[in-house]
C-alpha positions as CSV (number, residue, x, y, z in Angstrom):
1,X,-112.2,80.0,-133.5
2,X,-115.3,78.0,-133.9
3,X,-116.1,78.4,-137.6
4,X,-114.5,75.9,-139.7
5,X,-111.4,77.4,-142.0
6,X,-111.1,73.5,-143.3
7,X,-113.0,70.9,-143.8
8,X,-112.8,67.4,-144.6
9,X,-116.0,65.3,-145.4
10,X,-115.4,61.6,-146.0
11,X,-112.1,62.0,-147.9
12,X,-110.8,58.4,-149.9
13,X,-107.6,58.3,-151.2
14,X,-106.1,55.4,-152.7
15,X,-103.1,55.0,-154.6
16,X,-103.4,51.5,-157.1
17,X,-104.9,48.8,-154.4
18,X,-103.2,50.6,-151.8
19,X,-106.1,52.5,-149.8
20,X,-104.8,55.3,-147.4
21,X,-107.2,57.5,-146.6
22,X,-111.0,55.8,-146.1
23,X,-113.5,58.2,-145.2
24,X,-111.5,60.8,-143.1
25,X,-114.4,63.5,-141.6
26,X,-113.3,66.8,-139.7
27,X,-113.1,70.7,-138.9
28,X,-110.2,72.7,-138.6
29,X,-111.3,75.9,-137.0
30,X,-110.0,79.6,-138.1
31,X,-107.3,80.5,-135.8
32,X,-106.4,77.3,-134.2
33,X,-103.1,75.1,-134.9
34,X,-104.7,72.1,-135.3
35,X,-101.7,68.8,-135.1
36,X,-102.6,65.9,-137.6
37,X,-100.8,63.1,-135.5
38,X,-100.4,59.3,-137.2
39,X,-97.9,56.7,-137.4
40,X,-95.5,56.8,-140.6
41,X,-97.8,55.3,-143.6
42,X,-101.0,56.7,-141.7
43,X,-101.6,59.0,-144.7
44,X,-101.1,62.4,-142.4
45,X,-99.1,64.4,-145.4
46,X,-101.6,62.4,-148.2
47,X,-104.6,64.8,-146.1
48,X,-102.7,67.4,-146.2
49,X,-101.8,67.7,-149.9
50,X,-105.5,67.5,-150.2
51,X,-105.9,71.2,-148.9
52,X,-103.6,73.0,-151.8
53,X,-105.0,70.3,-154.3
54,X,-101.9,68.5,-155.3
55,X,-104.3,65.5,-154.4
56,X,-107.1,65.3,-155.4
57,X,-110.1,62.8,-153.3
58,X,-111.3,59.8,-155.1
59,X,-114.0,60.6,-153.0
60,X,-115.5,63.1,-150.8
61,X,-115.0,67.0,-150.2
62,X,-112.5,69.5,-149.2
63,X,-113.5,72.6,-148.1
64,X,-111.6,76.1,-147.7
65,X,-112.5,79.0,-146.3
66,X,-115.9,78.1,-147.8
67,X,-115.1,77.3,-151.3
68,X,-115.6,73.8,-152.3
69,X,-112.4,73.0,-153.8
70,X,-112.5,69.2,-155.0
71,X,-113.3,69.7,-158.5
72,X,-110.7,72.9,-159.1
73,X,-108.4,73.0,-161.9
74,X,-105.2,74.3,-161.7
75,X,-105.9,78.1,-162.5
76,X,-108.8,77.6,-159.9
77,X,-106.6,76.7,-157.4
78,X,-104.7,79.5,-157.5
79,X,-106.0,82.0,-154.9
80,X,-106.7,78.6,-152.8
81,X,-102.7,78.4,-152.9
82,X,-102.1,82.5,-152.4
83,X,-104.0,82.0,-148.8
84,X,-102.9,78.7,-148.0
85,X,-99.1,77.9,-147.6
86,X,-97.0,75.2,-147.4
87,X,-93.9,74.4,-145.7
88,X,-92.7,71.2,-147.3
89,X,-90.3,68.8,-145.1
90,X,-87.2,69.1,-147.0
91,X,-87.5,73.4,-147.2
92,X,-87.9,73.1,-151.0
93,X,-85.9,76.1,-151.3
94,X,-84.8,77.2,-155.0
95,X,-80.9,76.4,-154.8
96,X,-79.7,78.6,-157.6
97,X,-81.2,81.8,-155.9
98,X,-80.2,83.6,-152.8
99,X,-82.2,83.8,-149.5
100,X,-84.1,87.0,-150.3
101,X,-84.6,85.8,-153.8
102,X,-86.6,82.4,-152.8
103,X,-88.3,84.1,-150.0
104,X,-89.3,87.1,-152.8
105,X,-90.1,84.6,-155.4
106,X,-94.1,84.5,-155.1
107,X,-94.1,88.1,-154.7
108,X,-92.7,88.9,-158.0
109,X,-94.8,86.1,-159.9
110,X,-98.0,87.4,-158.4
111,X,-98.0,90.9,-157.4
112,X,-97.0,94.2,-158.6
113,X,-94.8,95.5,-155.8
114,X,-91.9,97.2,-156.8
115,X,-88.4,95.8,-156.0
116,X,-88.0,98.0,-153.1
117,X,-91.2,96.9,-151.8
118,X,-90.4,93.3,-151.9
119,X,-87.1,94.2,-150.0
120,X,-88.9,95.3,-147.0
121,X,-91.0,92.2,-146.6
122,X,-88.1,90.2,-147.2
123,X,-86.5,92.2,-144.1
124,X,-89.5,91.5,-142.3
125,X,-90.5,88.1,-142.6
126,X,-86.8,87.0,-141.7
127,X,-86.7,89.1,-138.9
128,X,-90.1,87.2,-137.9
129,X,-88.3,84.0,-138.1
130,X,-85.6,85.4,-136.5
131,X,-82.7,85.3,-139.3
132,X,-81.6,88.9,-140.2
133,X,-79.4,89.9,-142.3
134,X,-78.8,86.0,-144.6
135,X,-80.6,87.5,-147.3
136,X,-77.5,87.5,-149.6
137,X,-76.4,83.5,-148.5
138,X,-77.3,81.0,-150.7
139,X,-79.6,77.8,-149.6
140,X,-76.0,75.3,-149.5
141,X,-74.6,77.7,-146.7
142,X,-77.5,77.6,-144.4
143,X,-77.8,74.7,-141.4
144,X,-81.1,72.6,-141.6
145,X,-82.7,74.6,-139.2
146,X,-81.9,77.8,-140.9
147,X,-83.2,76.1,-144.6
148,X,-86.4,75.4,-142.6
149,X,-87.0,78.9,-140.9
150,X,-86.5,80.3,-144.4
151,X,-89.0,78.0,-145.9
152,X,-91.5,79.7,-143.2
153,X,-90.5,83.3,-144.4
154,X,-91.1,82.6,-147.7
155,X,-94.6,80.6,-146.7
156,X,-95.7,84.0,-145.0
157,X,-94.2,86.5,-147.6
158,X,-97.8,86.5,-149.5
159,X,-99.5,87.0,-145.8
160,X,-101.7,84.0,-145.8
161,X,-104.2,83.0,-144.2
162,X,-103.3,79.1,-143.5
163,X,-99.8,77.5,-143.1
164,X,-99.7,73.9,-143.2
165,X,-96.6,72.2,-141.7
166,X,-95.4,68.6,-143.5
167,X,-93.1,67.3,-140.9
168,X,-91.5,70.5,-139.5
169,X,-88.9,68.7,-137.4
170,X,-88.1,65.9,-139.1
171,X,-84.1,65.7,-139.0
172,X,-83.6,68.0,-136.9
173,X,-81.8,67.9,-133.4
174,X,-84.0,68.7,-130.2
175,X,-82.7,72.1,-129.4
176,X,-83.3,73.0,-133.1
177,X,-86.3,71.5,-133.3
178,X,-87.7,73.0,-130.4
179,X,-86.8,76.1,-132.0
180,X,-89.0,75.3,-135.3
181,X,-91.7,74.8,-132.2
182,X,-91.2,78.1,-130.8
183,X,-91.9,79.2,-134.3
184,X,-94.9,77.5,-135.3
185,X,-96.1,79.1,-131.7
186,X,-95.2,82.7,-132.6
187,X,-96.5,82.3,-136.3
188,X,-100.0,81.7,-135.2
189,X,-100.2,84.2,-132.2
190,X,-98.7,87.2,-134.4
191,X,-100.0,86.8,-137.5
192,X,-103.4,85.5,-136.3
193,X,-102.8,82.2,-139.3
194,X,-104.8,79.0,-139.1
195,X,-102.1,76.2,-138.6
196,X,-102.3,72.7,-140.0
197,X,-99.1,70.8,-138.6
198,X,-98.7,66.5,-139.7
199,X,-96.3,64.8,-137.4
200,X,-95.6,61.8,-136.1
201,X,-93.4,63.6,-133.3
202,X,-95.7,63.2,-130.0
203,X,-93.7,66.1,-128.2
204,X,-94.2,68.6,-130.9
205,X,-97.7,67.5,-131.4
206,X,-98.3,68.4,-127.8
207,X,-96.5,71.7,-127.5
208,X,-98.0,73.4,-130.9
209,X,-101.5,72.2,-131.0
210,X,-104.7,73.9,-130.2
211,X,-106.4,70.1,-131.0
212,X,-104.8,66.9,-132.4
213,X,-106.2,65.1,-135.3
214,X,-104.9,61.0,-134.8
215,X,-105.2,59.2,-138.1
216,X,-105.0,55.3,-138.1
217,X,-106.0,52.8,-140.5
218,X,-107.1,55.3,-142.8
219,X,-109.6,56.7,-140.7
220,X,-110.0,60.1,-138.2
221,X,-110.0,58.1,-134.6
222,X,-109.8,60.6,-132.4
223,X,-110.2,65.0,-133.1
224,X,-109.9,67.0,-129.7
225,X,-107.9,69.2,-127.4
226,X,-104.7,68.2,-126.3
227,X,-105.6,67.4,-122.7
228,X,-108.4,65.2,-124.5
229,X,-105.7,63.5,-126.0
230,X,-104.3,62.4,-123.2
231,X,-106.7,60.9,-121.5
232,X,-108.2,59.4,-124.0
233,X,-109.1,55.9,-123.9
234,X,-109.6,55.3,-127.9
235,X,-107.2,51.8,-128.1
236,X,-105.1,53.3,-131.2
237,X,-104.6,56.4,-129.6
238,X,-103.3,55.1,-126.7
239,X,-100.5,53.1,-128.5
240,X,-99.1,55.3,-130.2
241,X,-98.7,57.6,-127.1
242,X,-97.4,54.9,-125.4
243,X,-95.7,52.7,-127.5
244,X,-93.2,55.4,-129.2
245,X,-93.2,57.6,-132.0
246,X,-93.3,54.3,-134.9
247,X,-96.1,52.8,-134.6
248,X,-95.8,49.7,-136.8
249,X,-99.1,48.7,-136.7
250,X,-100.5,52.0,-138.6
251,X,-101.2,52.0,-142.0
């Protein structure tokens, strides 16, 4: 876990005068679920859009799995996006198709395995997220939960290498976020993935992560374990663990 799977070095990101991201520098390590923790506005999901390239730095680089990525076009980014996946904070499940059809999606755009083949990783990565036999329901029948935990078996139906997490428990109740939790957990011990997880959900932050990444003001001001997070006396840090999960001073 020490070599760097991601990096950020001195990342700006503006959008018009508004100026969210301002020099944002670190590592996150191969193996590790690292928890990118900020106030609402701090800019957390803006950093992570970075790693897939759906934004783009108006400065600085972004590094994957040693590729430079910053200047990649869209066909460039295209193996960048087959070993790093996404779980959006709404699901963004296709609505017209089934279950097993939006988890089998990527597979049929960008491999050659036969139908039956796709089947059986369908079977498999809902069994991993622990919803067999909804292959056949359609995205309007499922709870929020369930729309979320198919979102991760489609994120892992390509076997990547990196799943980033935008919000994973927004909306959800505690005993079904907790569940999301468990999840993110399991993900990253059995499939040996790199984890990227923004929240602004101190609980989860502290039951998932390897390290916590706290983002205020557009700027990294504290990267470390989660113990280190704790007792940390960085000023920021220590309001927003303190002072709720809103913290209205953040950016």
């Amino acid at each position: 876990m020490d070599a760097a799977f991601i990096r950020f070095e001195g990342i700006h990101k503006g959008f018009g005068p508004k100026k969210v991201l301002q020099g944002i520098t670190f590592d996150i390590r191969h193996g590790e679920t690292m928890v990118v923790l900020g106030g609402s506005g701090s800019g957390k999901s803006v950093l992570l859009r970075h790693i897939i390239g759906l934004h783009r730095p108006d400065q600085g680089r972004v590094v994957v799995d040693g590729e430079d990525i910053t200047g990649y076009d869209e066909d460039e980014l295209v193996h960048v996006r087959q070993k790093v996946a996404m779980l959006f904070q709404g699901g963004a499940l296709f609505d017209s198709m089934t279950v097993a059809e939006n988890i089998g999606y990527g597979l049929r755009e960008h491999t050659r395995k036969s139908d039956a083949e796709i089947d059986e990783v369908v079977r498999h990565k809902l069994s991993l997220v622990e919803l067999e036999g909804v292959g056949d329901l359609m995205p309007s029948e499922l709870s929020g939960g369930m729309r979320k935990r198919v979102a991760l078996a489609r994120s892992i139906a390509m076997d990547p290498q990196c799943i980033l997490y935008d919000e994973p428990t927004t909306g959800l109740d505690p005993v079904t976020a907790m569940t999301i939790n468990d999840l993110i957990r399991n993900m990253q011990a059995r499939l040996n993935v790199t984890s990227v997880v923004v929240t602004h959900d101190i609980e989860s932050a502290f039951f998932v992560g390897d390290r916590i990444a706290f983002l205020y003001e557009g700027l990294t001001r504290f990267v470390g374990t989660v113990a280190e997070a704790r007792q940390s006396p960085e000023p920021a840090l220590r309001h927003f663990l303190t002072g709720g999960r809103g913290d209205r001073h953040a950016s």
